[in-house]
CHARMM internal coordinates of N, CA and C (Angstrom, degrees):
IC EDIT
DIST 1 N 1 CA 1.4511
DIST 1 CA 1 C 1.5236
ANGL 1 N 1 CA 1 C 112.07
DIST 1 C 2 N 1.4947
ANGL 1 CA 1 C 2 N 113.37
DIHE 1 N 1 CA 1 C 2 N 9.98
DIST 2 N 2 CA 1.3741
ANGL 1 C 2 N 2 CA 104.36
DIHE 1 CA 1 C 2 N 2 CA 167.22
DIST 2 CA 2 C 1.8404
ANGL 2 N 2 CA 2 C 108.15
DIHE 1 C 2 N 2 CA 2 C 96.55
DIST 2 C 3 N 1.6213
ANGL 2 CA 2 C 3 N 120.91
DIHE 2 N 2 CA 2 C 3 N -9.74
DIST 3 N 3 CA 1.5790
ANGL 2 C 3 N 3 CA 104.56
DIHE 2 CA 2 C 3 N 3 CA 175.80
DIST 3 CA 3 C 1.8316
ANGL 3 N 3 CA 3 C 94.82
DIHE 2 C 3 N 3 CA 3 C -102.36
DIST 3 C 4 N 1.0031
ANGL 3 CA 3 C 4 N 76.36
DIHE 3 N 3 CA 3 C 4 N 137.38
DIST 4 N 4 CA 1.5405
ANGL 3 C 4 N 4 CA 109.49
DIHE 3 CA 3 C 4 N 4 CA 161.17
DIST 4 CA 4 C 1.8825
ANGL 4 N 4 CA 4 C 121.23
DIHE 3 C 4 N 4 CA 4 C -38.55
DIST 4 C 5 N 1.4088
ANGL 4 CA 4 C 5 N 112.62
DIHE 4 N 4 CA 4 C 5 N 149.80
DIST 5 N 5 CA 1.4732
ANGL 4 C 5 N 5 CA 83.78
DIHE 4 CA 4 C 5 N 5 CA -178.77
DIST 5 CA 5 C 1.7728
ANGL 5 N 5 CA 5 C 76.43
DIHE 4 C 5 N 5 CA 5 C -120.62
DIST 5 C 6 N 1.7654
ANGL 5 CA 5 C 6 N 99.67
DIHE 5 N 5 CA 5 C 6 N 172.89
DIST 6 N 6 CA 1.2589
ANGL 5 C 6 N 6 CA 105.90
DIHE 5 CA 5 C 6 N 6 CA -163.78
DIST 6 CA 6 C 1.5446
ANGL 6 N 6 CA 6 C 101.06
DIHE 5 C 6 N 6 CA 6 C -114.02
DIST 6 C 7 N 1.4938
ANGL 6 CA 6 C 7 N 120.84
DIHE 6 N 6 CA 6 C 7 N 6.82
DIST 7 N 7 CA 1.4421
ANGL 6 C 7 N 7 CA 131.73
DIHE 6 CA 6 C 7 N 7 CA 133.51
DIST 7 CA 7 C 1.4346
ANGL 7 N 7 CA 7 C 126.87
DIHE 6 C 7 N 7 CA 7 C -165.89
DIST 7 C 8 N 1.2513
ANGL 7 CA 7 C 8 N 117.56
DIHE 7 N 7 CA 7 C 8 N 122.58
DIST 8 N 8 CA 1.5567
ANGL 7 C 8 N 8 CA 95.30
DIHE 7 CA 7 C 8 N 8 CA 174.23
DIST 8 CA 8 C 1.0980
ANGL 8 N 8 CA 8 C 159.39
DIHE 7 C 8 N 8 CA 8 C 30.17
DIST 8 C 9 N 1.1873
ANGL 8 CA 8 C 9 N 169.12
DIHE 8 N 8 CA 8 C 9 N -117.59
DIST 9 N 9 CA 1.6018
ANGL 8 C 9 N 9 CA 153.76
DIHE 8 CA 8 C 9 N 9 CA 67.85
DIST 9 CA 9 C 1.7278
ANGL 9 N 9 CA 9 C 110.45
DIHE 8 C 9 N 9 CA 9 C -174.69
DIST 9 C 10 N 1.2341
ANGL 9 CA 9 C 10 N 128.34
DIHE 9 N 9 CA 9 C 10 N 104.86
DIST 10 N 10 CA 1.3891
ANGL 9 C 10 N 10 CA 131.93
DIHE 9 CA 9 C 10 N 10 CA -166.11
DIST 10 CA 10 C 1.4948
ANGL 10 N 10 CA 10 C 91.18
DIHE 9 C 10 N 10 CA 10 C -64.27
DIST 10 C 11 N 1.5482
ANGL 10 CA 10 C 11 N 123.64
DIHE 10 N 10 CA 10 C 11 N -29.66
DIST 11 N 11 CA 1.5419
ANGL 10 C 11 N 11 CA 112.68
DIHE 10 CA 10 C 11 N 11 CA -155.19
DIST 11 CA 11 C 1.6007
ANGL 11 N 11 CA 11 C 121.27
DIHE 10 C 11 N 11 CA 11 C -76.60
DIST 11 C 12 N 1.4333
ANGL 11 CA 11 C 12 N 120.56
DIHE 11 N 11 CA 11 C 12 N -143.62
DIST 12 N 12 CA 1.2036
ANGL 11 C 12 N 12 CA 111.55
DIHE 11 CA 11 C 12 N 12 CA 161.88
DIST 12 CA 12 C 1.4041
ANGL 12 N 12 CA 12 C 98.17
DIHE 11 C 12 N 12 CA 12 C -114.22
DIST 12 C 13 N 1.5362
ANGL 12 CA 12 C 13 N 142.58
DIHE 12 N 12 CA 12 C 13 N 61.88
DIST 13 N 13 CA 1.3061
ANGL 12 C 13 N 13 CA 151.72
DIHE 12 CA 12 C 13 N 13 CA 75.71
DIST 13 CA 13 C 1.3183
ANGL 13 N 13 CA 13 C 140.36
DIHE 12 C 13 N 13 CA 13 C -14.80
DIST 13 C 14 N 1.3237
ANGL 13 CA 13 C 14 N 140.59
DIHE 13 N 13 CA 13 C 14 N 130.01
DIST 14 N 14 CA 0.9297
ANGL 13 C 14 N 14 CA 129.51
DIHE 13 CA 13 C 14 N 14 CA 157.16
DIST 14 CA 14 C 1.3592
ANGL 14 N 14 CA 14 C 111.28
DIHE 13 C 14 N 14 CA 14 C -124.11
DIST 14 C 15 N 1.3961
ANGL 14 CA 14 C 15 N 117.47
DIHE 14 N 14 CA 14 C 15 N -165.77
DIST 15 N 15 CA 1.7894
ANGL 14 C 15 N 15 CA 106.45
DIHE 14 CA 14 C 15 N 15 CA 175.33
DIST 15 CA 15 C 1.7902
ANGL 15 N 15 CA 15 C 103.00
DIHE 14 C 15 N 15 CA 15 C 170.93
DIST 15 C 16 N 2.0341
ANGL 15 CA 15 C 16 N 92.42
DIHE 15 N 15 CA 15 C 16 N 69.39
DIST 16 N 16 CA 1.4176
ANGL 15 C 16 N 16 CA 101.96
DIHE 15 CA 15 C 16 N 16 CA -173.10
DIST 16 CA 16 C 1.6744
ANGL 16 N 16 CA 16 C 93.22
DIHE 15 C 16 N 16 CA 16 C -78.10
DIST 16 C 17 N 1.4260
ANGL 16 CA 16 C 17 N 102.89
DIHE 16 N 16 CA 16 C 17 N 175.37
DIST 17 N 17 CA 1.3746
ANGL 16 C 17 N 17 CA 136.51
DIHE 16 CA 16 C 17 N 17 CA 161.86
DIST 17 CA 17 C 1.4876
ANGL 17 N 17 CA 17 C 119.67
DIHE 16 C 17 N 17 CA 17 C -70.58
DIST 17 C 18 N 0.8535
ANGL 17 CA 17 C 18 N 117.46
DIHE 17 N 17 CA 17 C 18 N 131.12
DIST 18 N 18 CA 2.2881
ANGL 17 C 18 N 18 CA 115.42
DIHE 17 CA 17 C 18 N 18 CA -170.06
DIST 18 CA 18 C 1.2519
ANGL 18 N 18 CA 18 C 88.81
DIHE 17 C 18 N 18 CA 18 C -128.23
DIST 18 C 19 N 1.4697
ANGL 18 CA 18 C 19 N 108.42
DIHE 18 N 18 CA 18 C 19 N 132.42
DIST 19 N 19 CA 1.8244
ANGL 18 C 19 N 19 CA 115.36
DIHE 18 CA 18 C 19 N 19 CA 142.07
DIST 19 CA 19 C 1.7911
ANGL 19 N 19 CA 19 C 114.17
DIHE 18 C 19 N 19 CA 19 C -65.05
DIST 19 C 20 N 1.2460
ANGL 19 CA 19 C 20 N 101.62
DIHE 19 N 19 CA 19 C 20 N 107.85
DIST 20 N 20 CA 1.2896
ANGL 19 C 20 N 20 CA 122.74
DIHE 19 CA 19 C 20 N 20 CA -177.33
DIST 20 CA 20 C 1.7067
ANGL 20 N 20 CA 20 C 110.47
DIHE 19 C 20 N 20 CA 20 C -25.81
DIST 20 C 21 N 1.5003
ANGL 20 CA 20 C 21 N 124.23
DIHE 20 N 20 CA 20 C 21 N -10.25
DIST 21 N 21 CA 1.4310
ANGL 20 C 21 N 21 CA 138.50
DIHE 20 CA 20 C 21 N 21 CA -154.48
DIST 21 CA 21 C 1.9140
ANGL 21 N 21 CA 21 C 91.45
DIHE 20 C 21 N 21 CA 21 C -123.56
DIST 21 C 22 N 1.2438
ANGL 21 CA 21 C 22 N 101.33
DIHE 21 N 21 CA 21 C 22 N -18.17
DIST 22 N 22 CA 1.3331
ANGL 21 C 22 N 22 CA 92.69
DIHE 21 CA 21 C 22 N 22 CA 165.84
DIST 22 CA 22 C 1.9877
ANGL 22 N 22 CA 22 C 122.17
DIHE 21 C 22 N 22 CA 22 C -87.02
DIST 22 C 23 N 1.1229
ANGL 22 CA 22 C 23 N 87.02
DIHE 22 N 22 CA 22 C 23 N -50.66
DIST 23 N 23 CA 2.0679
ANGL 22 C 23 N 23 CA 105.29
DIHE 22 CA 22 C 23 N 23 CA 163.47
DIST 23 CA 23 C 1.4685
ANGL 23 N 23 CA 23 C 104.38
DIHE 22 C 23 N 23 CA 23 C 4.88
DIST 23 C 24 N 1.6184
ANGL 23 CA 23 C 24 N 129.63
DIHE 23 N 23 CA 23 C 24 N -74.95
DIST 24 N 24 CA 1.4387
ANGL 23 C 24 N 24 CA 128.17
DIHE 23 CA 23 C 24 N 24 CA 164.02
DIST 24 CA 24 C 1.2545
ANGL 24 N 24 CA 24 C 109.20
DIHE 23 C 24 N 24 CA 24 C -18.28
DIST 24 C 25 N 1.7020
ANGL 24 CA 24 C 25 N 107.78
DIHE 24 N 24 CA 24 C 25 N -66.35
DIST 25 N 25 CA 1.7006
ANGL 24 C 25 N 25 CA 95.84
DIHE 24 CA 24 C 25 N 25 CA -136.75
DIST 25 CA 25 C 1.8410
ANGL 25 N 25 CA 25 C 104.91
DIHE 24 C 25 N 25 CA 25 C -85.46
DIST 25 C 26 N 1.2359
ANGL 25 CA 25 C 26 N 98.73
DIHE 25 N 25 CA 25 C 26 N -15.67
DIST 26 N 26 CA 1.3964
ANGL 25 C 26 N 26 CA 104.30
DIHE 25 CA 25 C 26 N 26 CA 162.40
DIST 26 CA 26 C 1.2684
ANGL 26 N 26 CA 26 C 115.41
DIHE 25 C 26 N 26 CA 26 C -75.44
DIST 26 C 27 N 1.2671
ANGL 26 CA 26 C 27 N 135.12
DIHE 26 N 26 CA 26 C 27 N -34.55
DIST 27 N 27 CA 1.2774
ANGL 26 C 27 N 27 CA 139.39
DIHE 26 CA 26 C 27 N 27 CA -175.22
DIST 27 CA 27 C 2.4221
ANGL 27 N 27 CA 27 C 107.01
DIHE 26 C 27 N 27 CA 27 C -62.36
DIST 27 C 28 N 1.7102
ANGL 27 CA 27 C 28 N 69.08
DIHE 27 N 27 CA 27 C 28 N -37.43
DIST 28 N 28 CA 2.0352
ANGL 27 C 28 N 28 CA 70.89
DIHE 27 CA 27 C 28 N 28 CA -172.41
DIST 28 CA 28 C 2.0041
ANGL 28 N 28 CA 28 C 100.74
DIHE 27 C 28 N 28 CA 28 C -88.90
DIST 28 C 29 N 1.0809
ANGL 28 CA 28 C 29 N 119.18
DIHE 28 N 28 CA 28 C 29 N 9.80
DIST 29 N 29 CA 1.4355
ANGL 28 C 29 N 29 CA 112.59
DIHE 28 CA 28 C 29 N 29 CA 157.96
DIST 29 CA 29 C 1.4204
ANGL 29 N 29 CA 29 C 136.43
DIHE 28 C 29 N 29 CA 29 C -125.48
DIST 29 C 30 N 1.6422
ANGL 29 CA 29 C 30 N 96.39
DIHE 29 N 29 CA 29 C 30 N 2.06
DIST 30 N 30 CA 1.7177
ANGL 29 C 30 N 30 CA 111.03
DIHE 29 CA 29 C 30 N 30 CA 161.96
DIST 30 CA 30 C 1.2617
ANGL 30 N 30 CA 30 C 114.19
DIHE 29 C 30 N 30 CA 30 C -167.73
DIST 30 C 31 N 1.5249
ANGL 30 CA 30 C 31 N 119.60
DIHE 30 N 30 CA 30 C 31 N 162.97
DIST 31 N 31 CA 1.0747
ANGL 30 C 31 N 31 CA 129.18
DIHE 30 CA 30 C 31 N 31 CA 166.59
DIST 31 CA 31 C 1.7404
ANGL 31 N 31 CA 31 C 109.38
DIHE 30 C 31 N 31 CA 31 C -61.49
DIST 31 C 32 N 1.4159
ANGL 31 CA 31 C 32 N 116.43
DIHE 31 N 31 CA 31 C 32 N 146.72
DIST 32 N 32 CA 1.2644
ANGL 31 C 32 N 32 CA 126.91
DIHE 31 CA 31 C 32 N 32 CA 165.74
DIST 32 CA 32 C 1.5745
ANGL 32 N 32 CA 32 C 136.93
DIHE 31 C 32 N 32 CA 32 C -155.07
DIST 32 C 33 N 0.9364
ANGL 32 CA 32 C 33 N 111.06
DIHE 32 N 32 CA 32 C 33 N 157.99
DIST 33 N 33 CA 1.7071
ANGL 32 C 33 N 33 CA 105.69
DIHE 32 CA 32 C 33 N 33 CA 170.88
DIST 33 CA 33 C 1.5798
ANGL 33 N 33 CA 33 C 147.51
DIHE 32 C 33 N 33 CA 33 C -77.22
DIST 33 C 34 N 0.7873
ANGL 33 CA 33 C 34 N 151.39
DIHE 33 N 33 CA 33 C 34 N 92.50
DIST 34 N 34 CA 1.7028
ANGL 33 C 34 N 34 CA 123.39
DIHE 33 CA 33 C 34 N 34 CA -165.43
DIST 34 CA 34 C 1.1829
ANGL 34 N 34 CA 34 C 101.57
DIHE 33 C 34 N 34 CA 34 C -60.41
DIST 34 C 35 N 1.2653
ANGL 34 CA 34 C 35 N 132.28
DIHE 34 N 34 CA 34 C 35 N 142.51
DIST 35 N 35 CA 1.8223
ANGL 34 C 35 N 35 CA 128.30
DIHE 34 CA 34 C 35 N 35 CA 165.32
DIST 35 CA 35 C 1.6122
ANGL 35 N 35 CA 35 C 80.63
DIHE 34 C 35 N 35 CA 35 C -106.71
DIST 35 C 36 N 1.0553
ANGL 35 CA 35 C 36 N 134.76
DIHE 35 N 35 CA 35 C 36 N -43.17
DIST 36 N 36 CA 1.8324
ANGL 35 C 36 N 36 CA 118.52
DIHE 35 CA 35 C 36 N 36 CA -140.62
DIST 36 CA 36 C 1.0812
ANGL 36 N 36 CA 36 C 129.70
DIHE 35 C 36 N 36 CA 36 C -161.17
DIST 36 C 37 N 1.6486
ANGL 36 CA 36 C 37 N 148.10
DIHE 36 N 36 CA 36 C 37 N 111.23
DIST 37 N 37 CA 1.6802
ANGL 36 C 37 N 37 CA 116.57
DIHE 36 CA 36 C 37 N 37 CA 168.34
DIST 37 CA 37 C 1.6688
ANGL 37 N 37 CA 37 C 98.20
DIHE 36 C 37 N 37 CA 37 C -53.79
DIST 37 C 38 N 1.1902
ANGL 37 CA 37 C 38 N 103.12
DIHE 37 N 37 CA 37 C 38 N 148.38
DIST 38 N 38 CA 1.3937
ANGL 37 C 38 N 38 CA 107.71
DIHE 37 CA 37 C 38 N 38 CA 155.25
DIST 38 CA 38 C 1.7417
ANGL 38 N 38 CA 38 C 111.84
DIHE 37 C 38 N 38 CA 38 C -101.54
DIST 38 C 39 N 1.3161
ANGL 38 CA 38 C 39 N 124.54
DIHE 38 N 38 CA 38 C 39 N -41.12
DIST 39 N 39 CA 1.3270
ANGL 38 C 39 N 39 CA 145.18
DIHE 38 CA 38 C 39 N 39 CA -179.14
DIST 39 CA 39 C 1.4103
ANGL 39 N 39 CA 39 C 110.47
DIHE 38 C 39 N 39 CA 39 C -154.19
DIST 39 C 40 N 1.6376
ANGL 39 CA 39 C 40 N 113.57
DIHE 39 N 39 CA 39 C 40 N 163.23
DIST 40 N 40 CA 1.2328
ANGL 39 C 40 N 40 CA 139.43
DIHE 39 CA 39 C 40 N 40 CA 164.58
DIST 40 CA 40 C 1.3297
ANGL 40 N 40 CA 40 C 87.83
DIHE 39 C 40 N 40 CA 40 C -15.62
DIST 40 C 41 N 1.0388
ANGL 40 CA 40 C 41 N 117.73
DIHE 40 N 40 CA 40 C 41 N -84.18
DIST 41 N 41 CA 1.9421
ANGL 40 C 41 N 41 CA 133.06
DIHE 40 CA 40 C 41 N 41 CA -162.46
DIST 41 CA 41 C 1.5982
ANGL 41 N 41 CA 41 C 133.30
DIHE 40 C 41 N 41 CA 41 C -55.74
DIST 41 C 42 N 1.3998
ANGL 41 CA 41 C 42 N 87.47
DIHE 41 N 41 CA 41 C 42 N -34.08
DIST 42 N 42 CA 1.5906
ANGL 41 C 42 N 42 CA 104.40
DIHE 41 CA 41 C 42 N 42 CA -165.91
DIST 42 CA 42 C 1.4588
ANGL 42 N 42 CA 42 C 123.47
DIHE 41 C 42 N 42 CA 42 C -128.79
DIST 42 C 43 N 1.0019
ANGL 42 CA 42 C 43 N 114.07
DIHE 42 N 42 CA 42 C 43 N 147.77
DIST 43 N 43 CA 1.4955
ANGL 42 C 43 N 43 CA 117.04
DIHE 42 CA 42 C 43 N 43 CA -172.25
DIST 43 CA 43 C 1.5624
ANGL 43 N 43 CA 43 C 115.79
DIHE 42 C 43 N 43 CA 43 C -133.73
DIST 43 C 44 N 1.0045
ANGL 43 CA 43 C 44 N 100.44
DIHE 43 N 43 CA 43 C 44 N 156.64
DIST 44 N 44 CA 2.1775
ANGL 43 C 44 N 44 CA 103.23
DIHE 43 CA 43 C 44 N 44 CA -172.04
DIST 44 CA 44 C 1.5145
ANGL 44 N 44 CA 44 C 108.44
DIHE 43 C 44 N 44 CA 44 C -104.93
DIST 44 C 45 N 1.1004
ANGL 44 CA 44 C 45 N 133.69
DIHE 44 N 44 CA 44 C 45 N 127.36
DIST 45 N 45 CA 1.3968
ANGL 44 C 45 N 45 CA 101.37
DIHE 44 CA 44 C 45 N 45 CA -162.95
DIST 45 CA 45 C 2.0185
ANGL 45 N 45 CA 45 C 77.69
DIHE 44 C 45 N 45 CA 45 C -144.13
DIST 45 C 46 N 1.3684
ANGL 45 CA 45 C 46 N 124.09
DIHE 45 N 45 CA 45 C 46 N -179.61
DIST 46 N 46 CA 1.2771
ANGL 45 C 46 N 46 CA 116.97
DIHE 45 CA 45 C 46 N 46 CA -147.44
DIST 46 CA 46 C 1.7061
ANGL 46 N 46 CA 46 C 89.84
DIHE 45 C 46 N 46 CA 46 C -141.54
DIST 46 C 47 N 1.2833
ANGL 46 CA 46 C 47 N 124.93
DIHE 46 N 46 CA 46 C 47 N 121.86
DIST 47 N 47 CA 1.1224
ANGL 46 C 47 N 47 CA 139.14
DIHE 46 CA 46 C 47 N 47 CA 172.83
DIST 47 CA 47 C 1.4467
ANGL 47 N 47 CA 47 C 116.82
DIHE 46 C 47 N 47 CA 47 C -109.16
DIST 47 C 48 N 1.7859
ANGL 47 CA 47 C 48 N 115.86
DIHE 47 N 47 CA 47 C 48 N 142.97
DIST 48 N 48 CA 1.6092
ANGL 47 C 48 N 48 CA 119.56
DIHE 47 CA 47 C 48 N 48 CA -156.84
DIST 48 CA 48 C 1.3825
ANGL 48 N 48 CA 48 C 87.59
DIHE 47 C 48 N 48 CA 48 C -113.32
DIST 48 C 49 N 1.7289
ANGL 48 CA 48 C 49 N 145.12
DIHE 48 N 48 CA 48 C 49 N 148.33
DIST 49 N 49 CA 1.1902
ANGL 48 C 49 N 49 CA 128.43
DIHE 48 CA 48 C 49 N 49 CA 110.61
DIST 49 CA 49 C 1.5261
ANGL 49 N 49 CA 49 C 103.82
DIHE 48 C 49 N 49 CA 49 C -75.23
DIST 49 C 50 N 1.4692
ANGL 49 CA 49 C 50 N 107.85
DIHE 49 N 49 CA 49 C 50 N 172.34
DIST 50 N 50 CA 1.7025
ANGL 49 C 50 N 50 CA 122.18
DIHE 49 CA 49 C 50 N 50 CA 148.97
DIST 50 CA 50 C 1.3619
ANGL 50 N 50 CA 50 C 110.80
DIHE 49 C 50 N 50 CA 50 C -135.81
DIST 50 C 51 N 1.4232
ANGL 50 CA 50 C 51 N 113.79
DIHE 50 N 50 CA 50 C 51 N -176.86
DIST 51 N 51 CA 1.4953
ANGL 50 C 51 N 51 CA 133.22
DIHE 50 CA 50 C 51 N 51 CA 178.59
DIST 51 CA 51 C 1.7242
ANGL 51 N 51 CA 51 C 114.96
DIHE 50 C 51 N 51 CA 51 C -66.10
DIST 51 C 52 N 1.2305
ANGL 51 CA 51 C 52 N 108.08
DIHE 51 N 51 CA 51 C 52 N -16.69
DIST 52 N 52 CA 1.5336
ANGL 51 C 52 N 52 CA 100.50
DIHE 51 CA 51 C 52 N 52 CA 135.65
DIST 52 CA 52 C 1.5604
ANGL 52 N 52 CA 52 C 146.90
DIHE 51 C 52 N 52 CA 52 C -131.11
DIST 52 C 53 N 1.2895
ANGL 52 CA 52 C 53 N 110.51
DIHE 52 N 52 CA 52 C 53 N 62.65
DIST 53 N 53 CA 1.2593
ANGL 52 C 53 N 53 CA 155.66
DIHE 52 CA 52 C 53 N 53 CA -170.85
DIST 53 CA 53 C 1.6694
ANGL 53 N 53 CA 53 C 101.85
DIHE 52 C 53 N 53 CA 53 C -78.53
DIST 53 C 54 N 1.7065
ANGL 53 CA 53 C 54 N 135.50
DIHE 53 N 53 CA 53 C 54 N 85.23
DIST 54 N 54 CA 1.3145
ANGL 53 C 54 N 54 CA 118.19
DIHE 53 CA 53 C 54 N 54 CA -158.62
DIST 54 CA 54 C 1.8518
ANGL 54 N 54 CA 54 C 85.68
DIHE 53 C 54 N 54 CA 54 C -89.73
DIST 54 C 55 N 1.2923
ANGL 54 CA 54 C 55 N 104.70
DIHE 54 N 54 CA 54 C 55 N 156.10
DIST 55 N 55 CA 1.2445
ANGL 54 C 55 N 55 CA 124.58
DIHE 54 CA 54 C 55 N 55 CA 166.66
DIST 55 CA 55 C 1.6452
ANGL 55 N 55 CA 55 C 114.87
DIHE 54 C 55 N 55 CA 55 C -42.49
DIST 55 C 56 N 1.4398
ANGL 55 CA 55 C 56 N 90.93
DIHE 55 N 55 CA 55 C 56 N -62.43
DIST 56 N 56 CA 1.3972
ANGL 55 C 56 N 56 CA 84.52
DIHE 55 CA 55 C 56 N 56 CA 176.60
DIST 56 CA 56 C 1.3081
ANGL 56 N 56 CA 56 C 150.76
DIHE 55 C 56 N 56 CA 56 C -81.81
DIST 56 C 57 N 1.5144
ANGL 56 CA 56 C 57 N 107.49
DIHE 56 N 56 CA 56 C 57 N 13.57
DIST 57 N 57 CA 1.5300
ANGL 56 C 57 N 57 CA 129.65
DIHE 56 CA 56 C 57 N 57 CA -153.38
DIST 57 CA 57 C 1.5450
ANGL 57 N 57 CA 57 C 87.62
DIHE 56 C 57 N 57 CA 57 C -117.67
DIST 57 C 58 N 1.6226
ANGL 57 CA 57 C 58 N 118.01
DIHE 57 N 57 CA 57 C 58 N -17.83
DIST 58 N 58 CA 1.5719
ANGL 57 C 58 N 58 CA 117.64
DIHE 57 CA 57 C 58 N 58 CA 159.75
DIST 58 CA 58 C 1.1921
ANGL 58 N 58 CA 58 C 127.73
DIHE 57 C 58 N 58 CA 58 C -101.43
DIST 58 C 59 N 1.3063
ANGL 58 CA 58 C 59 N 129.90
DIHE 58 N 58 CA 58 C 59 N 1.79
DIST 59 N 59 CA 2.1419
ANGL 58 C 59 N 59 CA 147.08
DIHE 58 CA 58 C 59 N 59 CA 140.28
DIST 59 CA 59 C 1.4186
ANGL 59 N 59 CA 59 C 93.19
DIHE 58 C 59 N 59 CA 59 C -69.06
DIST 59 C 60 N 1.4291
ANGL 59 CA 59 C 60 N 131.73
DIHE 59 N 59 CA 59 C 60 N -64.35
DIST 60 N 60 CA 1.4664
ANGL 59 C 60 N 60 CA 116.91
DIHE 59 CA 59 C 60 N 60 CA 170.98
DIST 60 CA 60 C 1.6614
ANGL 60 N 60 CA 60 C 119.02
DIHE 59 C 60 N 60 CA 60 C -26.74
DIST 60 C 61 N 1.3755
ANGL 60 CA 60 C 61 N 105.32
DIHE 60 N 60 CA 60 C 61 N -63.52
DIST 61 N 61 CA 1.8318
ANGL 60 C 61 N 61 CA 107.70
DIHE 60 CA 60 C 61 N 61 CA -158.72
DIST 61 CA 61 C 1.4924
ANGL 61 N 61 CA 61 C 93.28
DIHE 60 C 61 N 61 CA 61 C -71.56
DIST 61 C 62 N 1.7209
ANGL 61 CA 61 C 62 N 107.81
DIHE 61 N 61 CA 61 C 62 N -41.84
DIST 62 N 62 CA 1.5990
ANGL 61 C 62 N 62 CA 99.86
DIHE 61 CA 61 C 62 N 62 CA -176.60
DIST 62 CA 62 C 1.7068
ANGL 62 N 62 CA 62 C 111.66
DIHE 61 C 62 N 62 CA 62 C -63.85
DIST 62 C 63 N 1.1273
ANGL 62 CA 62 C 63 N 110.86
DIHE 62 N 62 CA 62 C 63 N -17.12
DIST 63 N 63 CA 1.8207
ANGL 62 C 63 N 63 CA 105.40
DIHE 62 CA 62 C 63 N 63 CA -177.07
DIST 63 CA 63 C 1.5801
ANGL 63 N 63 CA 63 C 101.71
DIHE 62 C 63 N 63 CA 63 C -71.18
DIST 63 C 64 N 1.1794
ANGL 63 CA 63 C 64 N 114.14
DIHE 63 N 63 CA 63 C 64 N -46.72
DIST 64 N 64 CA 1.8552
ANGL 63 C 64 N 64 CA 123.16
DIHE 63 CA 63 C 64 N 64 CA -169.54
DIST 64 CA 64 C 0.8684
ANGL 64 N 64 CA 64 C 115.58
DIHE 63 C 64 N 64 CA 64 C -65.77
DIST 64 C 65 N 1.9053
ANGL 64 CA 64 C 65 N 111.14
DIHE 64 N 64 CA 64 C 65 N -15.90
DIST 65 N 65 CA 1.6983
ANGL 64 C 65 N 65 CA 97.41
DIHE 64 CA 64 C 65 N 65 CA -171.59
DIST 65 CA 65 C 2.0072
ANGL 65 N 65 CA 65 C 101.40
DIHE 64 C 65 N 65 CA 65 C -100.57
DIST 65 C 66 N 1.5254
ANGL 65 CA 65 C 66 N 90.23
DIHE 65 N 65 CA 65 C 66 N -13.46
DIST 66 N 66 CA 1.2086
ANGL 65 C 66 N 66 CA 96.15
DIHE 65 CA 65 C 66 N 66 CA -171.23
DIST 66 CA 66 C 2.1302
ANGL 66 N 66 CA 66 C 113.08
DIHE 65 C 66 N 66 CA 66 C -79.53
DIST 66 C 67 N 1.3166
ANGL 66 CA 66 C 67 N 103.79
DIHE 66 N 66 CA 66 C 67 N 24.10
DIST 67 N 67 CA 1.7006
ANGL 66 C 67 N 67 CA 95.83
DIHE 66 CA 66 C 67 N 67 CA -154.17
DIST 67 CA 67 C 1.6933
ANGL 67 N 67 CA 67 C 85.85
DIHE 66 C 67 N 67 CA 67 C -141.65
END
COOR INIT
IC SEED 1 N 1 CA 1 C
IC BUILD
């Protein structure tokens, strides 16, 4: 979807970059972490899959964030 991650991560971690104005709308479709300000604007925040993680319940979150 175009954010940035704020490092790497081989795992099932991630840990993109958010416009600080996004924070809500991620906040009302999953649990998450703050890792970091990165800037004024943006923040790093740390996302989990696990081993029961359905495929489609992550095209779901990715559709909502994308609209």
């Amino acid at each position: 979807l175009g954010y940035p991650m704020f490092v790497e991560s081989p795992t099932n971690q991630i840990f993109p970059v958010i416009p600080n104005e996004k924070l809500s709308l991620f906040a009302s479709l999953c649990l998450y972490e703050v890792w970091g300000k990165v800037d004024d604007g943006h923040t790093a925040i740390r996302l989990v899959t696990s081993w029961a993680s359905r495929e489609e319940d992550i095209d779901a979150f990715l559709s909502a964030l994308s609209h």
